[in-house]
VOBAMI-9081 format. One record per atom (N, C-alpha, C): atom name; y negated, z negated, x negated. Coordinates in Angstrom, 1 decimal. Last residue first. Example, Ala and Ser with C-alpha at 12.3 -4.5 7.8 and 13.67 -1.06 7.14 Angstrom:
N,2.2,-7.1,-12.8
CA,1.1,-7.1,-13.7
C,0.0,-7.9,-12.9
N,5.7,-7.8,-13.2
CA,4.5,-7.8,-12.3
C,3.3,-7.8,-13.2
This chain:
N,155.6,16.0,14.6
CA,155.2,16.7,15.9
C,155.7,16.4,17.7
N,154.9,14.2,12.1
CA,156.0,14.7,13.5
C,155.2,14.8,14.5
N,153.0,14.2,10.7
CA,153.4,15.3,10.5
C,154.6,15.2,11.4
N,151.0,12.1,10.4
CA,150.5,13.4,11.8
C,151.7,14.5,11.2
N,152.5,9.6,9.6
CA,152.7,10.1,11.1
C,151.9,11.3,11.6
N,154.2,10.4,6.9
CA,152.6,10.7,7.0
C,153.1,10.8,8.8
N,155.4,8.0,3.7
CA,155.6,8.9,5.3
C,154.0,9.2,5.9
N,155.0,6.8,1.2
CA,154.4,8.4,1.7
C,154.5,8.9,3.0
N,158.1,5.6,1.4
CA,156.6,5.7,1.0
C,156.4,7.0,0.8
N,159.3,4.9,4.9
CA,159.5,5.6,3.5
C,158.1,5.4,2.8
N,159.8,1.7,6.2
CA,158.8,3.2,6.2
C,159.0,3.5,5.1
N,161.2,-0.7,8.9
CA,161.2,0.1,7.1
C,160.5,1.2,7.3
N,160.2,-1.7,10.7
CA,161.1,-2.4,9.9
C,161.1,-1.6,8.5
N,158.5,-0.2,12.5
CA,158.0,-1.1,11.6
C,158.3,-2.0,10.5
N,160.6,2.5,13.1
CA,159.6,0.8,13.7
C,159.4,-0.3,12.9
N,161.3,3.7,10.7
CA,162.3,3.2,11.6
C,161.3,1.8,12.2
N,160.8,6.5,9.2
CA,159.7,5.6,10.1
C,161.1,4.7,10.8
N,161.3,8.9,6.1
CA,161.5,8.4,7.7
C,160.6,6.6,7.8
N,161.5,11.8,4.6
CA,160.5,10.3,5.2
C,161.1,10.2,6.3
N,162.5,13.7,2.2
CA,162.9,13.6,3.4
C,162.1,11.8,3.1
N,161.8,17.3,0.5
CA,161.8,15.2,0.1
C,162.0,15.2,1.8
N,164.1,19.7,-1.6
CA,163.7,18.8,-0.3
C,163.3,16.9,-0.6
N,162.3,22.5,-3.1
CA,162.9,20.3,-3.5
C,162.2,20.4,-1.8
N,161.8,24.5,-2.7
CA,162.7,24.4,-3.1
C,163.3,23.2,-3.0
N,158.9,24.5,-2.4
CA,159.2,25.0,-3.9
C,161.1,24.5,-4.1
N,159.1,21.9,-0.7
CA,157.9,22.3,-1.8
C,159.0,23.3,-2.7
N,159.3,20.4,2.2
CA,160.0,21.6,1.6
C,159.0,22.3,0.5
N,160.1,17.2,4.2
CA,159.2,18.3,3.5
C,159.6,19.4,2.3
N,161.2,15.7,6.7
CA,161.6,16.5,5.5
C,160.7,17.1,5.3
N,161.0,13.1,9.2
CA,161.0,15.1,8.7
C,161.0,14.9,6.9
N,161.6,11.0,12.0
CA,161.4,11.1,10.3
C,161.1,12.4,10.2
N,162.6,8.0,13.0
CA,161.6,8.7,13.0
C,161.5,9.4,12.0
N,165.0,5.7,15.1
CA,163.9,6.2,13.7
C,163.9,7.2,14.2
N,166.3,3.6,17.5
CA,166.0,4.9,16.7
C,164.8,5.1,15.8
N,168.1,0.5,16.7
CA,166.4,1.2,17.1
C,166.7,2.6,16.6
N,170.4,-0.6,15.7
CA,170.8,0.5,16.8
C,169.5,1.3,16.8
N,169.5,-2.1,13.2
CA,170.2,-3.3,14.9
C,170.1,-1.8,16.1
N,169.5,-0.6,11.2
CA,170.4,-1.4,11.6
C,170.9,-1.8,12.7
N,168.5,2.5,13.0
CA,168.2,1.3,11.9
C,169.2,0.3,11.9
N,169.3,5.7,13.4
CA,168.9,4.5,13.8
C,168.8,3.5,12.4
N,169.0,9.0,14.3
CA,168.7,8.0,13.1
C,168.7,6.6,13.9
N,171.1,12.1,15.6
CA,170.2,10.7,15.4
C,169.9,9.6,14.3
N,172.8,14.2,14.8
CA,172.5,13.3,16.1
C,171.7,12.5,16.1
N,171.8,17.2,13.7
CA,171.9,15.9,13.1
C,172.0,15.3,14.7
N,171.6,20.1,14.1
CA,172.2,19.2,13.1
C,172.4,18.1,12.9
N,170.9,20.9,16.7
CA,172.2,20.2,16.5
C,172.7,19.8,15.0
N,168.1,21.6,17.1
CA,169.3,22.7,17.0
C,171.0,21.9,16.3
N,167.2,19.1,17.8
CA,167.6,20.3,18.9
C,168.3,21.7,18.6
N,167.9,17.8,15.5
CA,168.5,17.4,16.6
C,168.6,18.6,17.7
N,165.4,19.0,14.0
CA,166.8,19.1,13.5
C,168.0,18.6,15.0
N,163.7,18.7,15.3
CA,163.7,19.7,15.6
C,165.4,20.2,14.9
N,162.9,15.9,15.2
CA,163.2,16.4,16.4
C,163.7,18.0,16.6
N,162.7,15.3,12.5
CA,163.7,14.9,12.8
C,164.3,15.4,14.4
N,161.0,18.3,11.1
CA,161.4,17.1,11.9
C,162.7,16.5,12.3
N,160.4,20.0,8.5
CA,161.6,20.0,9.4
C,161.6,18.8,10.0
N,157.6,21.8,6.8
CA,158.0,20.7,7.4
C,159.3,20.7,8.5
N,157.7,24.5,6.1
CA,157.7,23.6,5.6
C,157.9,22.2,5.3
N,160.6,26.7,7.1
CA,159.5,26.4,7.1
C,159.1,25.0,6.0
N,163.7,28.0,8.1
CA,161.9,28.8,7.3
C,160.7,28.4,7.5
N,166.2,26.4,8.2
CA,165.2,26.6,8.9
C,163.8,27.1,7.7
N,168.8,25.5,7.2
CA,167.8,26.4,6.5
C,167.0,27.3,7.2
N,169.9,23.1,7.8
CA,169.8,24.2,8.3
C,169.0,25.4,7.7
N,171.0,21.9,5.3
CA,171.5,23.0,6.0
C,171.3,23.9,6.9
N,168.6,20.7,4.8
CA,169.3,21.5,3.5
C,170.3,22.7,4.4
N,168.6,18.9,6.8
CA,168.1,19.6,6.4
C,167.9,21.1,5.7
N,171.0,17.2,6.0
CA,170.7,18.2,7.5
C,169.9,19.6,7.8
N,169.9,16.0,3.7
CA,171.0,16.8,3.9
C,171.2,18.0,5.1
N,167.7,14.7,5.1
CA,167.7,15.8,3.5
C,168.9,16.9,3.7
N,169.1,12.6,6.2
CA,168.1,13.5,7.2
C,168.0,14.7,5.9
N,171.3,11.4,4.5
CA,171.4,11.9,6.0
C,170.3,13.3,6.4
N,168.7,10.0,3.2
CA,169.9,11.6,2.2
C,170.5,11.7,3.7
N,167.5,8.3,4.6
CA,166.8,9.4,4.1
C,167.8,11.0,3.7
N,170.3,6.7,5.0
CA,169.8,7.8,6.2
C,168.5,8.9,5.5
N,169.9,6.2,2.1
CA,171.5,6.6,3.2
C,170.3,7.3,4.3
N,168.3,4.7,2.6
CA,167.8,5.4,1.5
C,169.0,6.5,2.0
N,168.5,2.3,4.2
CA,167.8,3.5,4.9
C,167.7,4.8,3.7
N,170.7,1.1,2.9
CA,171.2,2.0,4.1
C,169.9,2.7,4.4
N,169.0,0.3,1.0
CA,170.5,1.4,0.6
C,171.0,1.9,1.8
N,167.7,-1.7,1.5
CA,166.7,-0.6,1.1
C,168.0,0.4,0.8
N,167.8,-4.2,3.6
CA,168.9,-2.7,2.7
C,168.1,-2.1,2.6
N,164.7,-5.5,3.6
CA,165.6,-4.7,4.4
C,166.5,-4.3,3.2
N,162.0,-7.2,3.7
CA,162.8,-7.1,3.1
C,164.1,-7.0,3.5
N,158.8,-5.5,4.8
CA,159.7,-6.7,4.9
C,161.2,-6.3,3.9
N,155.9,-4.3,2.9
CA,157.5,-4.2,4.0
C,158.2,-5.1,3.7
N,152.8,-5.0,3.0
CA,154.2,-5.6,2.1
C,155.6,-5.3,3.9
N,150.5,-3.3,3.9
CA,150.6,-4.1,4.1
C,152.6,-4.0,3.6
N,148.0,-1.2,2.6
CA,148.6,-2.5,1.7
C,149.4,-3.4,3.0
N,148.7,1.1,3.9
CA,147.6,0.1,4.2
C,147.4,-1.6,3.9
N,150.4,2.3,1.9
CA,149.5,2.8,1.6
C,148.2,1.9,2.7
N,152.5,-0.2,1.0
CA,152.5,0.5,1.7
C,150.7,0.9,1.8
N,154.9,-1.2,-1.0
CA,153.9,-1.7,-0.3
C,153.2,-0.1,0.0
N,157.2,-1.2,-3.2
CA,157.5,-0.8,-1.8
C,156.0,-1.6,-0.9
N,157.2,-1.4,-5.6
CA,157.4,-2.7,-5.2
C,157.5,-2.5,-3.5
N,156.0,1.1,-6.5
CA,157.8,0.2,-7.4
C,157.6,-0.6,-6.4
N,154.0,1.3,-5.1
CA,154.7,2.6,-4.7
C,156.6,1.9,-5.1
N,152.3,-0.1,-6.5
CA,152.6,-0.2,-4.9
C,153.6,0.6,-4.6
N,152.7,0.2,-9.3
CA,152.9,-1.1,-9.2
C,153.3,-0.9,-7.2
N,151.1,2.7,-9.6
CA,152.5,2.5,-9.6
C,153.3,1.5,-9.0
N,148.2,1.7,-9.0
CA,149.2,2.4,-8.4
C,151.0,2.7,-8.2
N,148.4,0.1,-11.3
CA,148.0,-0.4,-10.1
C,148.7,0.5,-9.0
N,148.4,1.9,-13.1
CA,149.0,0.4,-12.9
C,149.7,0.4,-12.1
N,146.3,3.3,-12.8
CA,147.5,4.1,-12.6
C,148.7,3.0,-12.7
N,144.0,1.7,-13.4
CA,144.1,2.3,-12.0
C,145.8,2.8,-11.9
N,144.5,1.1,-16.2
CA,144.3,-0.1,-14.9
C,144.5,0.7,-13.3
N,144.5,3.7,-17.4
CA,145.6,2.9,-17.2
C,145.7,1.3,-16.3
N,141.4,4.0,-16.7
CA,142.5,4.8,-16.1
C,144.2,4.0,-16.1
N,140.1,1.9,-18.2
CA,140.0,2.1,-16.5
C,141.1,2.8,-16.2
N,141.2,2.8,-20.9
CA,141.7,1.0,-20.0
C,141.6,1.1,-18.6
N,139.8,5.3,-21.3
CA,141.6,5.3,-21.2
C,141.8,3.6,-20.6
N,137.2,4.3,-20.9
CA,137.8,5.0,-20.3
C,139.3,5.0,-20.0
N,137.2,2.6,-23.4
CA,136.6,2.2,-22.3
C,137.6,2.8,-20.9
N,137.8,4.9,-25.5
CA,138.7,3.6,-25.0
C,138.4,2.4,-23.5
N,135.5,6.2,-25.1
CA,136.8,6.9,-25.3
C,137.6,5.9,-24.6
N,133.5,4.4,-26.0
CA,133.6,4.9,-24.3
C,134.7,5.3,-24.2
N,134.0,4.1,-28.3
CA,133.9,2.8,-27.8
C,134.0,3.5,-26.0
N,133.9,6.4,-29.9
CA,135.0,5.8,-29.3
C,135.4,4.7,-28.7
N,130.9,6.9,-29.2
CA,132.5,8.2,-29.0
C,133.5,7.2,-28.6
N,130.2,5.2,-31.2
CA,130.3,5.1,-29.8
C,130.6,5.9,-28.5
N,130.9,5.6,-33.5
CA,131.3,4.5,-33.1
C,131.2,4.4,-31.5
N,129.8,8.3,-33.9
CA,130.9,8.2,-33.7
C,131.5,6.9,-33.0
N,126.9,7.1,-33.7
CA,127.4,7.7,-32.6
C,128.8,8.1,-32.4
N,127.3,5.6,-36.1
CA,126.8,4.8,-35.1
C,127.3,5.9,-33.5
N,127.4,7.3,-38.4
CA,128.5,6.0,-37.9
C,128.4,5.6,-36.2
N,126.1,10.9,-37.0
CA,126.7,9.5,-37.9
C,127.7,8.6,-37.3
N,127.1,14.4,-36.8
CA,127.0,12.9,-36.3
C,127.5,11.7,-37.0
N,124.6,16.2,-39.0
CA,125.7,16.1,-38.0
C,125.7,14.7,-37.5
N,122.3,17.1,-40.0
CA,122.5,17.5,-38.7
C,124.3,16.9,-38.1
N,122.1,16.1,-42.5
CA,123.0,17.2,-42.4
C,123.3,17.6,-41.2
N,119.4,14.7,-44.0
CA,120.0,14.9,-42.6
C,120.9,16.1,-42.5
N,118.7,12.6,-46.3
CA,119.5,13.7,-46.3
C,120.2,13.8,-44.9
């Protein structure tokens, strides 16, 4: 009695791939998360261990600056906020200047900064200072 539909065996293996699949994906998105929570960096190399609250402080510095000027675009550098006078400068603890811009999606400012090798936001992208 073939009622054309699908038996034990193919169902069973519906969901043997089903679940195959959902393990690769929640292994990959782990994994991912796991670099982004733990502050490692997209060339896997582990940032040293800094006040992660004074540069989080300077990210909301540079956001803020930003916010104000209300410059019409998408990207706002840290160089271009300084030349029209909003912001004086970024430094790192021991005085080094940093590096940084703001990105503008729909409203939500995210703000990256680069302080020499001592701290890097995650995600900062160096082809976007200009």
């Amino acid at each position: 009695m073939n009622n054309k539909g699908f038996g034990l065996p193919e169902v069973l293996a519906f969901i043997g791939i089903s679940l195959f699949s959902l393990v690769v994906i929640a292994v990959f998105f782990k994994k991912e998360y796991n670099n982004q929570l733990y502050g490692k960096r997209s060339d896997n190399i582990i940032e040293a261990k800094v006040d992660s609250k004074y540069y989080e402080n300077l990210e909301m510095k540079l956001k803020k600056s930003a916010m104000e000027s209300k410059l019409d675009v998408n990207v706002i550098t840290l160089r271009e906020l300084k030349e029209n006078n909003y912001i004086d400068s970024l430094e790192d603890e021991n005085g080094n200047s940093c590096d940084g811009y703001v990105l503008i999606n729909n409203g939500q400012y995210n703000s990256y900064i680069n302080c020499n090798e001592i701290y890097t936001s995650i995600g900062f992208d160096n082809n976007l200072i200009k």
